[in-house]
C-alpha positions in Angstrom: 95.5 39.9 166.2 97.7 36.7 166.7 96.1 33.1 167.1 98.3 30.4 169.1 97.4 27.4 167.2 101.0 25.8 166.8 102.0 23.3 169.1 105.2 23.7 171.5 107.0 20.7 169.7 106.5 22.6 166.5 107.9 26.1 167.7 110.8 24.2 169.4 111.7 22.1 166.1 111.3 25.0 163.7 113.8 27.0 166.1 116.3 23.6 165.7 116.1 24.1 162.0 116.7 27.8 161.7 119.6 26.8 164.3 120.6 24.4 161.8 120.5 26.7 158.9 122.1 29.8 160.9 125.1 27.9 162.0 123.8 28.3 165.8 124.4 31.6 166.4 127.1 34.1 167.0 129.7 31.2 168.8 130.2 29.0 165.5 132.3 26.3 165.4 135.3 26.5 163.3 135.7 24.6 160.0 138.4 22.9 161.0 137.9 21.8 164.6 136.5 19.0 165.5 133.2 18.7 167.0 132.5 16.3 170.6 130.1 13.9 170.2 127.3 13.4 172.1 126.0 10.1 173.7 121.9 9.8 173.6 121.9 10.1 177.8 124.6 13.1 177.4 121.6 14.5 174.9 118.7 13.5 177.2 120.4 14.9 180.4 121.7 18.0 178.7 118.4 19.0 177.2 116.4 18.5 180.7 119.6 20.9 181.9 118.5 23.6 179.2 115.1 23.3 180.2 115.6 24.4 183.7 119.1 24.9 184.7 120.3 27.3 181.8 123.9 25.8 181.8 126.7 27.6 179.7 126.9 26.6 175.9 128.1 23.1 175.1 130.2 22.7 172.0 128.4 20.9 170.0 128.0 19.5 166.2 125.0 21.3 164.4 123.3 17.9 164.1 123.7 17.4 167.9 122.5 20.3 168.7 119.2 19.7 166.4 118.9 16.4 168.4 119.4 18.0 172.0 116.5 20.7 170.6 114.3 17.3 169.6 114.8 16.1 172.8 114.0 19.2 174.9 110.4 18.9 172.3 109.9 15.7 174.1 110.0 16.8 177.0 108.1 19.8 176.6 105.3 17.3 175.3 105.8 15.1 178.4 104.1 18.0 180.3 100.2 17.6 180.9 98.1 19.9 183.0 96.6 19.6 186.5 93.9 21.3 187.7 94.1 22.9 191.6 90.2 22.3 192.6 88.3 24.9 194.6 89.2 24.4 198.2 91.6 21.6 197.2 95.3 22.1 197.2 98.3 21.5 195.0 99.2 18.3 196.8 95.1 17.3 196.6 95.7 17.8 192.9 98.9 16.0 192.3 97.4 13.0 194.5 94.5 12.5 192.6 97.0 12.3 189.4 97.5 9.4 191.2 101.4 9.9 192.1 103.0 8.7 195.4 102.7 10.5 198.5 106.5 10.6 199.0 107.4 12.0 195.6 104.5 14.6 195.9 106.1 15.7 199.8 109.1 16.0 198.2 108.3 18.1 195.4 105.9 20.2 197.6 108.7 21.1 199.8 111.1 21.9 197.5 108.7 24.3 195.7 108.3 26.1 199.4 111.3 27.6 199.4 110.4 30.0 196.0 106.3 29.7 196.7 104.1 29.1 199.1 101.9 25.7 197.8 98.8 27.4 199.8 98.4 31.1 198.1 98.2 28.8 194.7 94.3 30.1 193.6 91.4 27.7 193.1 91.4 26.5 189.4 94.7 27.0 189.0 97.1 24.9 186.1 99.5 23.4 187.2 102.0 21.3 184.0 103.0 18.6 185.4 105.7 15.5 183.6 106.3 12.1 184.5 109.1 9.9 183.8 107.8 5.8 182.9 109.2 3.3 185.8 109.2 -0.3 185.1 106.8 -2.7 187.1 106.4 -5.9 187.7 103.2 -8.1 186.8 102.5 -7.9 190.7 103.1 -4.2 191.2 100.4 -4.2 188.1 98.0 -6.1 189.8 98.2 -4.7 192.9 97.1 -0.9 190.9 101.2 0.5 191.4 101.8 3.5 189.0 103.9 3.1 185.9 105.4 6.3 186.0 107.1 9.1 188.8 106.7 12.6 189.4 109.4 14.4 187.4 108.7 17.9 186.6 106.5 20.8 187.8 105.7 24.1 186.6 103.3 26.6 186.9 102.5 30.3 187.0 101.4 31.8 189.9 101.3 35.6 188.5 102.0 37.2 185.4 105.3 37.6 184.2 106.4 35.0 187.2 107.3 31.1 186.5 108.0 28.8 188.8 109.5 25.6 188.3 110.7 22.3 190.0 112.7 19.3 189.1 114.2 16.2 190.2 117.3 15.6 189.9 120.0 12.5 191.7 120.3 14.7 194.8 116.2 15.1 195.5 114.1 18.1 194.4 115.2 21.3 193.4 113.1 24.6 192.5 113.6 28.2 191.8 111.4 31.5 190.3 111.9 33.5 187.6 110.7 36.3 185.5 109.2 36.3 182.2 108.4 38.7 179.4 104.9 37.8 179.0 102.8 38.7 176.1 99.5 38.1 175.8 97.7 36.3 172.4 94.3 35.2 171.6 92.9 31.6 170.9 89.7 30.7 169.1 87.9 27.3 169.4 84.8 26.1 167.8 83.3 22.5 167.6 80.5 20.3 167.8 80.2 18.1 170.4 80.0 14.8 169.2 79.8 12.9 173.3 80.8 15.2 176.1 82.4 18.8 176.6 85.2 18.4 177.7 86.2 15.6 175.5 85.4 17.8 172.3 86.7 20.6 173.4 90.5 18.1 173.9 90.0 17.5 170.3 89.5 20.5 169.4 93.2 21.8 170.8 91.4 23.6 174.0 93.6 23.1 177.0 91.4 21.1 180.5 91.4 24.1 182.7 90.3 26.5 179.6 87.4 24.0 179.4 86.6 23.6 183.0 86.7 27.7 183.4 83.9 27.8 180.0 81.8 24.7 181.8 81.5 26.9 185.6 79.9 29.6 183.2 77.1 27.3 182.4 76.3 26.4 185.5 73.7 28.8 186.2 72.2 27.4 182.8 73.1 23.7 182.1 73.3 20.5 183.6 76.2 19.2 182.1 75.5 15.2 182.7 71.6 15.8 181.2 71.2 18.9 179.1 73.9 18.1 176.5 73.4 16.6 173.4 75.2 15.5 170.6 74.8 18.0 167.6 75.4 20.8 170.2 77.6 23.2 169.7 80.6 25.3 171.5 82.4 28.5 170.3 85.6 29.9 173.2 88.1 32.8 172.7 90.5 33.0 175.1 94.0 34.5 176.2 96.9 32.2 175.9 100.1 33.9 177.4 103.5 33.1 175.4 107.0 34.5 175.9 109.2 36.6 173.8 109.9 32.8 171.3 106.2 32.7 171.2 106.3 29.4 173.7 103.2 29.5 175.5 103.5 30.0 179.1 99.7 29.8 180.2 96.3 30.4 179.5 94.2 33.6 180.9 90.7 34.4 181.0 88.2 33.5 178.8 86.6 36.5 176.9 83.6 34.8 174.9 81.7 31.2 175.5 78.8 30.3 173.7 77.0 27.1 174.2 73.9 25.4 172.7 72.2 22.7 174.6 69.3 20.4 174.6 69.6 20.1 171.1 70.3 23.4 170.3 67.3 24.2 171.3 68.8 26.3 174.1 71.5 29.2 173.4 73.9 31.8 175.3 76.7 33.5 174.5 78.6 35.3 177.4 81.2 38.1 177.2 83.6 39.3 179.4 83.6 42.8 180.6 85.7 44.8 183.4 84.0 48.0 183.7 81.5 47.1 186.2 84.4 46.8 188.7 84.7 43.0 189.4 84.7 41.1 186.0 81.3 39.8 185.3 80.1 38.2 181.9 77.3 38.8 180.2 75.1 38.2 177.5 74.9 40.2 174.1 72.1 42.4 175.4 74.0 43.0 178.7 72.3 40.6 181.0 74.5 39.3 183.7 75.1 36.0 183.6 74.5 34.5 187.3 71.6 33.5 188.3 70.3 33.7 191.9 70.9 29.5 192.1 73.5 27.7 190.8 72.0 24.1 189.1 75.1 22.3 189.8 76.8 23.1 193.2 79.5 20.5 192.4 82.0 20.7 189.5 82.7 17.4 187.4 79.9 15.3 189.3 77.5 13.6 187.1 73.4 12.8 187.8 73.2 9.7 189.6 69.3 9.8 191.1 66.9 13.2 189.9 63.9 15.1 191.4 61.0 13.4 191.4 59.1 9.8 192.3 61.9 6.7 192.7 62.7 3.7 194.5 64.8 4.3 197.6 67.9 2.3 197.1 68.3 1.7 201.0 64.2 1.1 202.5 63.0 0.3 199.2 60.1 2.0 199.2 58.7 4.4 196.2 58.6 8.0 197.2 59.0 11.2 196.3 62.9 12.2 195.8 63.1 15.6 196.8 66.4 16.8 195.7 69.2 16.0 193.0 71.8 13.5 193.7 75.6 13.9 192.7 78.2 11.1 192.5 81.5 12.3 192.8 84.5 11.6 194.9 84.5 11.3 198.4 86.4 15.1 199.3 84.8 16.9 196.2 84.6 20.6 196.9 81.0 21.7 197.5 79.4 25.2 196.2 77.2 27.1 197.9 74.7 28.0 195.5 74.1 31.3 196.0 74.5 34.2 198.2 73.1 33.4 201.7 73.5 33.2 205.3 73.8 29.2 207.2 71.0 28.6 209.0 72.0 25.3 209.8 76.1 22.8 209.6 75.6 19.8 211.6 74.2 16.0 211.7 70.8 15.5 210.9 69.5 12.1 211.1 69.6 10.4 207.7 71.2 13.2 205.8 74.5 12.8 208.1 76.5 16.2 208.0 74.7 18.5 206.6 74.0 22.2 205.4 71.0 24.7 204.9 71.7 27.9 203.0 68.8 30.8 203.4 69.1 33.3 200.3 66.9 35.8 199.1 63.2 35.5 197.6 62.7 33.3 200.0 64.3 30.2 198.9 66.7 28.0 200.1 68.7 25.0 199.6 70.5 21.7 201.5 73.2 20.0 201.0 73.8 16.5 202.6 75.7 12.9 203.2 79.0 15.7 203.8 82.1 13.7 204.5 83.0 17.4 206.2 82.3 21.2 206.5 84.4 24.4 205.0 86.4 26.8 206.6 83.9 28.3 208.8 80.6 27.1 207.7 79.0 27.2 211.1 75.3 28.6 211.5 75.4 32.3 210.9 78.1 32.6 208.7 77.2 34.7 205.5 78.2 33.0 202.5 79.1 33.9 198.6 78.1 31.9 195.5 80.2 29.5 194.4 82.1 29.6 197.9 83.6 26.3 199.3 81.1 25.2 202.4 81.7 21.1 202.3 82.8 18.3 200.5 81.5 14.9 198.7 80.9 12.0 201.1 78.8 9.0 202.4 77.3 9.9 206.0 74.3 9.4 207.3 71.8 7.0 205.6 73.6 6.4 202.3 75.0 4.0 199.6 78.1 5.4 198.4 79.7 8.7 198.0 77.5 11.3 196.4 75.9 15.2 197.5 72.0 15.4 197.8 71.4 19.0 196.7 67.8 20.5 197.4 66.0 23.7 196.7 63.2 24.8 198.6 60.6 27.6 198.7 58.8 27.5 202.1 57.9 24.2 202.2 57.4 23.3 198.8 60.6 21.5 197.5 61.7 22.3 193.8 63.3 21.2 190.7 67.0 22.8 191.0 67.0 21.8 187.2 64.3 23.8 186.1 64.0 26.9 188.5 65.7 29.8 186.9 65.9 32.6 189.2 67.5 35.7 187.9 69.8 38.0 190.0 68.5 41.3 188.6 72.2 42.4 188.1 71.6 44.7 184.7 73.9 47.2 183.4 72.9 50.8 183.4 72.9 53.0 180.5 76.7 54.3 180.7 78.1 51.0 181.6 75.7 49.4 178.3 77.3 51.5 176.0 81.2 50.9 177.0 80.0 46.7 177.2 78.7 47.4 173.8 82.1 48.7 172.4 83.8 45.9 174.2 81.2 43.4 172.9 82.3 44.3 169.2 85.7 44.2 170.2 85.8 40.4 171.4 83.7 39.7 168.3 86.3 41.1 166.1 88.4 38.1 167.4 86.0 35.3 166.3 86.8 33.5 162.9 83.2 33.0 162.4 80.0 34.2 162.1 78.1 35.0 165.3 75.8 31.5 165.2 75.6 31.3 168.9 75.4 34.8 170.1 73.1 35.6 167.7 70.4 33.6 169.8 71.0 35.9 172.8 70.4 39.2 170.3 67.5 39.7 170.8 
């Protein structure tokens, strides 16, 4: 078992010593020649060239070499990861990182010729770099961005990397294969304020994070439920090449979670031999639920279930859903399996959307800025499936989904219901989860402190 816990500016500057040490290679440089030197922008410009273009071998001095290696570290730590959003798109992503619609167009384009920006799958990383531009105290004020989309890469499939870059000339791009091997990664920490800013401290990558928090979201509301003192463990793959420079992250094989104080527990395993990939818990209890809690990702609580002052009549009454602030265009879950009994304005609630599922129950989703690819009523829809996004329609203060659960009539908690899907493994399928179970554990640097609460 190998553990990725060196950073990319540490692999890349140990290579620039042993460079150093080995003379560079098989093409030395003769005792008695004379090395070129190398200005500081020859050194920047050549080692953005090595990161992408692969030009021929420069003659170089050994310490010039070392210092086109430090720079090409830089630049690998310039990159910083984007998340693709369900529903969203690469140039949704990119947007909300806040660059320039021009720049993004450009660098969409370019990266059309080698990939097609729409197959890119929800919850995707994307690296992205930036280069700093100067501004003025006006371009400050007036909320300009101090820096310009430089670099993107990403990988769309294993063993495949795709990369673009601009250059004098515009944007260029290109594909290419890689000899991908596959590592694992173990995290462990206590939250001290939120997830996903322990988790950052503790060296796991954003979309590793965000893929651990949608497997809590049968379980935990992130914005209420979590405490400090609580505690998460992660193993996960992380995808290198053959210089051990990691390329990617992959699935996650074990997250464990306490909330509420640790007064609440799970710990959820990956396991392939149902067919589709599924987690669940030690005993072999899926992990879904028949109802999601949180049919938005990264929203927080901004009115709960329950008696409260309407901010708009201002009269006290019963509040009969959840309320999430987010931003206006935030994907939208359905909750659970179910068929659309209803995608259209409704008074107050502007756009909005009823989901029938099983048992009975149901649940609404309103203020919509607009619907999903064909939400219409009748449609049959899947858990965790796009049907709208975040907006302020109807009778409303500000951008935010009101998210119900009903039972007949009777509306209820969406924080408190837990509805199981009755998705157990049978006997055969238990004893090879088992064997895989031990497996994943073998990877874990300590002992079992959250999975033991789901033993039984």
């Amino acid at each position: 078992m190998a553990l990725t816990t060196s950073t990319p500016i540490g692999r890349i500057l140990a290579a620039a010593l042993l460079l150093v040490i080995c003379g560079a290679g098989a093409s030395s440089v003769p005792s008695d020649s004379k090395a070129p030197s190398l200005s500081g922008s020859e050194l920047r410009a050549e080692a953005a060239e090595r990161l992408f273009e692969d030009p021929p071998e420069r003659e170089a001095g050994l310490f010039a070499r070392y210092a086109l290696l430090r720079e090409a570290a830089r630049e690998e730590a310039a990159f910083r990861t984007v998340l693709v959003e369900k529903g969203g798109s690469l140039a949704g992503a990119l947007a909300q990182e806040g660059f320039a619609e021009g720049q993004i167009a450009q660098a969409v384009d370019a990266l059309s010729e080698v990939l097609d920006p729409g197959a890119i799958a929800p919850g995707a990383a994307v690296e992205v770099a930036a280069t700093p531009v100067p501004l003025t105290v006006y371009q400050r004020a007036a909320g300009d961005r101090a820096e310009r989309l430089a670099r993107i890469r990403l990988f769309p499939e294993a063993g495949r990397r795709v990369l673009a870059w601009r250059t004098g000339e515009g944007w260029k791009a290109r594909a290419e294969t890689v000899d991908v091997r596959t590592r694992y990664a173990f995290a462990a920490s206590v939250i001290e304020d939120s997830l996903f800013a322990s988790g950052r401290r503790a060296g796991v990558p954003r979309e590793v994070t965000a893929r651990f928090a949608n497997l809590f979201l049968y379980d935990v509301d992130f914005g209420r439920d979590i405490r400090r003192g609580d505690r998460f463990e992660v193993v996960y793959e992380v995808f290198v090449d053959e210089a051990g420079r990691p390329l990617g992250t992959g699935d996650i094989l074990f997250a464990g979670l306490t909330w509420r104080g640790e007064r609440d527990a799970r710990g959820y395993y990956r396991f392939e031999g149902s067919g589709e990939p599924r987690y669940f818990d030690a005993g072999g209890e899926s992990a879904e639920r028949l109802l999601m809690k949180t049919p938005i990702e990264g929203a927080r609580v901004t009115s709960a279930f329950g008696r409260r002052r309407h901010p708009i009549s201002g009269y006290t009454r019963q509040h009969k859903g959840i309320d999430f602030g987010a931003r206006p265009g935030t994907p939208i879950m359905a909750a659970g399996d179910g068929v659309i009994v209803r995608a259209d304005w409704f008074g107050s609630f502007g756009n909005y959307v009823r989901i029938r599922h099983r048992g009975g129950f149901e649940t609404a989703y309103a203020h919509l800025q607009g619907f999903g690819p064909g939400i219409r009523e009748g449609a049959t829809v899947r858990q965790g499936q796009v049907i709208a996004y975040v907006g302020s329609t109807g009778r409303s203060t500000g951008p935010h989904l009101h998210y119900e659960v009903l039972k007949g009539a009777k509306a209820l908690n969406p924080m408190t219901i837990e509805v199981a899907t009755g998705r157990v493994l049978d006997e055969a399928m238990l004893e090879a989860f088992r064997a895989r179970r031990d497996e994943i554990d073998a990877l874990r640097m300590q002992p079992l402190t959250i999975a033991a609460a789901t033993n039984g």
